[in-house]
MIBA-689580 format. One record per residue (C-alpha): x, y, z; residue in three letters. Coordinates in steps of 0.1 Angstrom, whole numbers, padded with zeros to 4 digits, always signed. Example, Ala and Ser with C-alpha at 12.3 -4.5 7.8 and 13.67 -1.06 7.14 Angstrom:
# MIBA-689580
+0123-0045+0078ALA/+0137-0011+0071SER/
This chain:
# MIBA-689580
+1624+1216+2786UNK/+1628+1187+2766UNK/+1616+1157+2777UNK/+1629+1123+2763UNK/+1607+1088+2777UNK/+1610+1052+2774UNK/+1576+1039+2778UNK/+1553+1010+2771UNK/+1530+1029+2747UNK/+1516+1059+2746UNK/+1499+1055+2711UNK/+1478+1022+2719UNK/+1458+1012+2753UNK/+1458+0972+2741UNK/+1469+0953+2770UNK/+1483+0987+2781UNK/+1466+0999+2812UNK/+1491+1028+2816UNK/+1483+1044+2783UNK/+1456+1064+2794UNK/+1482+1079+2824UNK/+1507+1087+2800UNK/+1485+1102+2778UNK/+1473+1125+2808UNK/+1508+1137+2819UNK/+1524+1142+2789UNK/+1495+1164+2775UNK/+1496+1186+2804UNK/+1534+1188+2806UNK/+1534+1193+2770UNK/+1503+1223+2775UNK/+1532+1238+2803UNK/+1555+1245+2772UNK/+1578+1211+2777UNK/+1583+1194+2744UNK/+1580+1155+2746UNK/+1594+1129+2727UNK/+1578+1094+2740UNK/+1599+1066+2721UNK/+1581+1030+2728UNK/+1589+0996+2717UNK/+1570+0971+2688UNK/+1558+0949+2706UNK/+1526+0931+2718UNK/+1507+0939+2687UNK/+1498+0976+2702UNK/+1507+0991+2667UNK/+1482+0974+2650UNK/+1457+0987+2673UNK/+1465+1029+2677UNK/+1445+1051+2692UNK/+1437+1081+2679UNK/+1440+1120+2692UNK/+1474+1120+2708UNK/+1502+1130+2682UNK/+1495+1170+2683UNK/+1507+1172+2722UNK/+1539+1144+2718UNK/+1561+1126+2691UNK/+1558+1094+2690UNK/+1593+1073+2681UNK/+1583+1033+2678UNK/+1618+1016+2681UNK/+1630+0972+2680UNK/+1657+0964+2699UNK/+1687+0970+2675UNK/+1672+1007+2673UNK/+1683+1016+2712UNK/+1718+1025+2708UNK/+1708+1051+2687UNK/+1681+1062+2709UNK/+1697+1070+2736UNK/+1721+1089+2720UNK/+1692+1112+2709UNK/+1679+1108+2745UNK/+1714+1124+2758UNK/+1707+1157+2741UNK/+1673+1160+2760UNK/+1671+1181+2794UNK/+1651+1150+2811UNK/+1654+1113+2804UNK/+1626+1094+2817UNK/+1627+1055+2820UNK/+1591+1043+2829UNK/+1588+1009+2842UNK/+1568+0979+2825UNK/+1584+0991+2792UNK/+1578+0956+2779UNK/+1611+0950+2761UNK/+1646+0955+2771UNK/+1637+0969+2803UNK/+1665+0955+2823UNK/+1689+0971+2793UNK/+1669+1002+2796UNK/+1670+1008+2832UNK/+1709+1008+2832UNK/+1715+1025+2798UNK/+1694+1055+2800UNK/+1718+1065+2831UNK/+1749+1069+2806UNK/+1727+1098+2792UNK/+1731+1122+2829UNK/+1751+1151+2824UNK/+1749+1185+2843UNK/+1728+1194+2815UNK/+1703+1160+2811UNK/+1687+1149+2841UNK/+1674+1109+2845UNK/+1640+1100+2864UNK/+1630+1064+2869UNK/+1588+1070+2868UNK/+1576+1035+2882UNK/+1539+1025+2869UNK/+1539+0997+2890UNK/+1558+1003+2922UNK/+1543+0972+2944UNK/+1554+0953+2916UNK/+1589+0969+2914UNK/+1597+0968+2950UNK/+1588+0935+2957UNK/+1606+0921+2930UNK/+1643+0942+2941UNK/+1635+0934+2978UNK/+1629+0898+2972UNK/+1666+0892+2954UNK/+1688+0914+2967UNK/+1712+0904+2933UNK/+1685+0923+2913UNK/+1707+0948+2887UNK/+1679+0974+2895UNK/+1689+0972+2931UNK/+1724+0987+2926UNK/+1707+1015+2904UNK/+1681+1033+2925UNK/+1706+1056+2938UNK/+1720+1066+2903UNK/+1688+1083+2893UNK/+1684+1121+2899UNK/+1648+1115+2905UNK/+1618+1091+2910UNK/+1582+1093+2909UNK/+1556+1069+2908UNK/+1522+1058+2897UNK/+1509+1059+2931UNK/+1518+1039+2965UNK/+1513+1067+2994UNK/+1539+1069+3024UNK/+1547+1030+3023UNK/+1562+1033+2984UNK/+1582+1063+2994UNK/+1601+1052+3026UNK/+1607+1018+3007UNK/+1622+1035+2977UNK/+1645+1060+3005UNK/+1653+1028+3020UNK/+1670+1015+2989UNK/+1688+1048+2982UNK/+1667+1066+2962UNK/+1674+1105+2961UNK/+1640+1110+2962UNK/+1605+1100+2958UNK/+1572+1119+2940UNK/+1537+1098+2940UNK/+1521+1115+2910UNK/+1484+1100+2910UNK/+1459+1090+2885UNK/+1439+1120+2873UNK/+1409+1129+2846UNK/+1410+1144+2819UNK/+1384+1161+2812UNK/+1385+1164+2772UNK/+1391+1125+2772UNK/+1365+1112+2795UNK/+1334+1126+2799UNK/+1295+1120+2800UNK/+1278+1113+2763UNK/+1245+1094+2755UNK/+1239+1059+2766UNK/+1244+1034+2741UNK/+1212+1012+2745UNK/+1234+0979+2736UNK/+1254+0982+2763UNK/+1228+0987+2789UNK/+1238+0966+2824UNK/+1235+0971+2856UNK/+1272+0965+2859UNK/+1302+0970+2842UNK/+1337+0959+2847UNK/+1369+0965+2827UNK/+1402+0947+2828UNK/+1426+0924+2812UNK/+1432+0889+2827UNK/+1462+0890+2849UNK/+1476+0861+2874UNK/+1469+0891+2902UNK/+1436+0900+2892UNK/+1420+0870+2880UNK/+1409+0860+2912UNK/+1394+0893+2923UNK/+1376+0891+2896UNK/+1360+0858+2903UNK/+1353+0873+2941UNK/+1338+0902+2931UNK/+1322+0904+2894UNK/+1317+0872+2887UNK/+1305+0861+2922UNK/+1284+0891+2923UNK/+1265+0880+2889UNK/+1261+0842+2903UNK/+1246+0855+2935UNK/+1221+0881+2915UNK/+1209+0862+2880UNK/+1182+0886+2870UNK/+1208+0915+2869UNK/+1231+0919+2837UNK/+1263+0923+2838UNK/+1294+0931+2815UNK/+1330+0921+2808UNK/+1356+0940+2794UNK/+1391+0935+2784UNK/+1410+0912+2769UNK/+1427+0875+2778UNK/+1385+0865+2794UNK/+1378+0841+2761UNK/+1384+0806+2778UNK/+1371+0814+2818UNK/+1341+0801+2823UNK/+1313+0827+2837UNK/+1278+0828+2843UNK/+1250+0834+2818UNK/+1242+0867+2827UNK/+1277+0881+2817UNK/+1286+0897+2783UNK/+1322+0894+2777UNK/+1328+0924+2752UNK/+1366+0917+2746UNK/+1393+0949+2742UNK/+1377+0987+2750UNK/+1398+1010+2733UNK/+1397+1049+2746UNK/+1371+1058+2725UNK/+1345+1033+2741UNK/+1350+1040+2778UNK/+1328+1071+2780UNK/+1300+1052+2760UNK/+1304+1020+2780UNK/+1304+1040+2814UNK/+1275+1062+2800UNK/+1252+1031+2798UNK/+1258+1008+2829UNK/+1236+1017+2860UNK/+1270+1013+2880UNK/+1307+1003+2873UNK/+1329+0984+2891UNK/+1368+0991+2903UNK/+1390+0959+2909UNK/+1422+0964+2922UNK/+1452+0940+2912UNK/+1461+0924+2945UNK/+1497+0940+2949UNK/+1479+0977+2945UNK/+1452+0968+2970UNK/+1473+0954+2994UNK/+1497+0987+2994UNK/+1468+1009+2991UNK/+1467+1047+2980UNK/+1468+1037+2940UNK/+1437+1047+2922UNK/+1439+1035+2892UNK/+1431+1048+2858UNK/+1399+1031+2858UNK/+1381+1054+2888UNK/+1389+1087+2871UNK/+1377+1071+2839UNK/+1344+1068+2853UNK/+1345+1100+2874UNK/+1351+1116+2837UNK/+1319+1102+2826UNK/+1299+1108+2860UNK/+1292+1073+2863UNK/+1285+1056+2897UNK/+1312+1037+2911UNK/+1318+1002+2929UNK/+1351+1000+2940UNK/+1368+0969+2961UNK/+1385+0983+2995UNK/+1419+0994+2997UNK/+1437+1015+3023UNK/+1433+1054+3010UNK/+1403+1059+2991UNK/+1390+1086+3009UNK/+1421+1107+2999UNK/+1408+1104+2970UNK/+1367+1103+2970UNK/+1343+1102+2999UNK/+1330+1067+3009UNK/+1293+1066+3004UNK/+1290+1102+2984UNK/+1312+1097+2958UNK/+1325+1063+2956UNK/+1308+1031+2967UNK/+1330+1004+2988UNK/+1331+0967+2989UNK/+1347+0940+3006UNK/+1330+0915+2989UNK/+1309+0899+2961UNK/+1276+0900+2987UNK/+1284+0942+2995UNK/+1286+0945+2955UNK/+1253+0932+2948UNK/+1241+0945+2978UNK/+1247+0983+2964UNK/+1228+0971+2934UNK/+1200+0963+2951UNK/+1197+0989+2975UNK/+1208+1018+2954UNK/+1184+1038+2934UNK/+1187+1049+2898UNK/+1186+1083+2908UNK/+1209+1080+2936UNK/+1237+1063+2920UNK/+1231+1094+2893UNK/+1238+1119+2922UNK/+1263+1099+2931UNK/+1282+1093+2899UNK/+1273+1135+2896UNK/+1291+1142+2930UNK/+1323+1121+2919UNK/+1330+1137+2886UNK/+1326+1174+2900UNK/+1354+1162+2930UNK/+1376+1147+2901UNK/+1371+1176+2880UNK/+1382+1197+2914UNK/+1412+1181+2928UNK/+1420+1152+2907UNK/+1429+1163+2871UNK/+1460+1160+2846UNK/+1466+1196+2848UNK/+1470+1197+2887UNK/+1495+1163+2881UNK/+1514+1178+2864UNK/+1519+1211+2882UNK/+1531+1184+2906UNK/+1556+1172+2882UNK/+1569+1203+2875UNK/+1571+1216+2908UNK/+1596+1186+2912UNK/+1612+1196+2883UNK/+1615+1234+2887UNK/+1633+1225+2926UNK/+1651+1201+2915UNK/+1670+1224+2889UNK/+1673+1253+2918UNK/+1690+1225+2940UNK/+1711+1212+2908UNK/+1722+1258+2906UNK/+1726+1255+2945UNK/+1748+1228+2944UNK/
């Protein structure tokens, strides 16, 4: 099958969160015999800052603006045009225009990276062009979101509805020597966002006020100008190629949910499997459905709050957070990899052409 998507970037992570989940899917759909052509906009800089090791599995089309009329008449003579939310640029144009491309040949799937987000925003206007559009699309599948994402989305019309999780992949992240530089006894990685920013202060930076002889670290980028204790190393951007070192050498790592994800629940996000990949031990702020996903206490450690996070630090061994970091991967590595997501996807894919013959 050929697979045509509008994306934010699969070529750069920088200020790109979803990178790492597009990189997963498409490799495994592209490993299933699909060819993929993942066309992404200039913007934000992210070309100046590629990654490296994901142009044998995809092609890679950077586009501006005045480029998308020609686009998507390329995307028409694809068997699936996918329209990912969060492009970045045009999306409002996008969402509309990649529907001229259906056919009874080409098939269009809106794939939502950020479905709180989505939802929220058609359900608080109901004048919102996306609204109207939901039921247009032959399929939709999302980033994550559980039972509440899919009864929303079949509430606005939608044909259909396919959570396709977070996953590892296993060449990607993985353990590798500890980099004595970044030894801590916590790590955390993120951008600054207006929904995050204030976990952040409840749990990491908190956490590091109320335990001053522990070290902490800071990823991610926008963190220059906030003000945080002295025992925490802001690091700026991690590109891919970093995560497994930076994993590999704090004594745990710490998962903080954007508000909208937690407060829907059942969206893992890239960050867990990142450090399942690498067998680290694992903090993670509550949110409804994490043991679908990881058992509480074995394989993941909960908290509710800055005083439960340093609490874990103090009361968890070296060794044990190493069993536990140990017992995380091997369940990642079990149920929760790129390969079995994207069986998922093309399970979807393989009906969905039976009911299309059907029909």
């Amino acid at each position: 099958m050929r697979i045509f998507v509008f994306g934010s970037s699969i070529a750069s992570c920088y200020w790109n969160g979803a990178a790492t989940y597009y990189r997963g899917i498409y490799k495994q759909l592209h490993a299933l015999g699909h060819q993929i052509t993942f066309a992404e906009p200039d913007a934000y800089g992210r070309q100046q800052k590629l990654d490296d090791g994901i142009r044998d599995y995809v092609d890679v089309v950077v586009y501006r603006s005045d480029d998308l009329e020609d686009l998507i008449r390329k995307a028409a003579g694809a068997d699936l045009v996918i329209k990912h939310s969060g492009v970045g640029q045009d999306d409002e144009l996008l969402e509309s225009e990649v529907l001229r491309c259906q056919s009874d040949r080409t098939r269009v799937a809106f794939w939502d990276v950020d479905a709180p987000a989505t939802l929220s925003r058609v359900e608080s206007d109901a004048r919102d062009p996306f609204r109207r559009l939901i039921p247009q699309y032959d399929l939709i599948f999302t980033y994550g979101g559980g039972d509440a994402v899919i009864e929303n989305y079949l509430r606005l019309g939608a044909r259909n509805c396919h959570p396709i999780y977070n996953g590892l992949d296993p060449d990607t992240h993985h353990p590798v020597p500890p980099d004595p530089n970044c030894r801590c006894d916590l790590l955390f990685v993120g951008n600054r966002l207006p929904d995050r920013e204030k976990r952040v202060e409840e749990f990491f930076l908190r956490a590091a006020e109320l335990a001053p002889d522990l070290s902490f670290i800071l990823g991610g980028e926008g963190w220059s100008s906030k003000s945080m204790p002295p025992n925490v190393r802001w690091i700026g951007h991690v590109s891919t190629g970093d995560h497994n070192r930076l994993n590999c050498s704090a004594r745990m790592v710490l998962n903080i949910n954007r508000a909208s994800m937690a407060d829907v629940g059942f969206s893992p996000p890239t960050r867990i499997f990142e450090a399942a990949g690498a067998g680290a031990c694992l903090i993670t702020d509550a949110w409804n459905g994490i043991s679908e996903f990881f058992e509480p206490g074995e394989e993941i450690l909960i908290a509710s709050s800055a005083e439960d996070v340093v609490a874990h630090l103090s009361s968890v061994s070296l060794q044990q957070a190493g069993t536990i970091g140990q017992q995380m991967r091997q369940r990642a590595l079990r149920d929760h990899t790129y390969a079995q997501r994207s069986a998922q996807v093309q399970a979807v894919l393989q009906q969905d052409q039976l009911s299309e013959q059907v029909a």
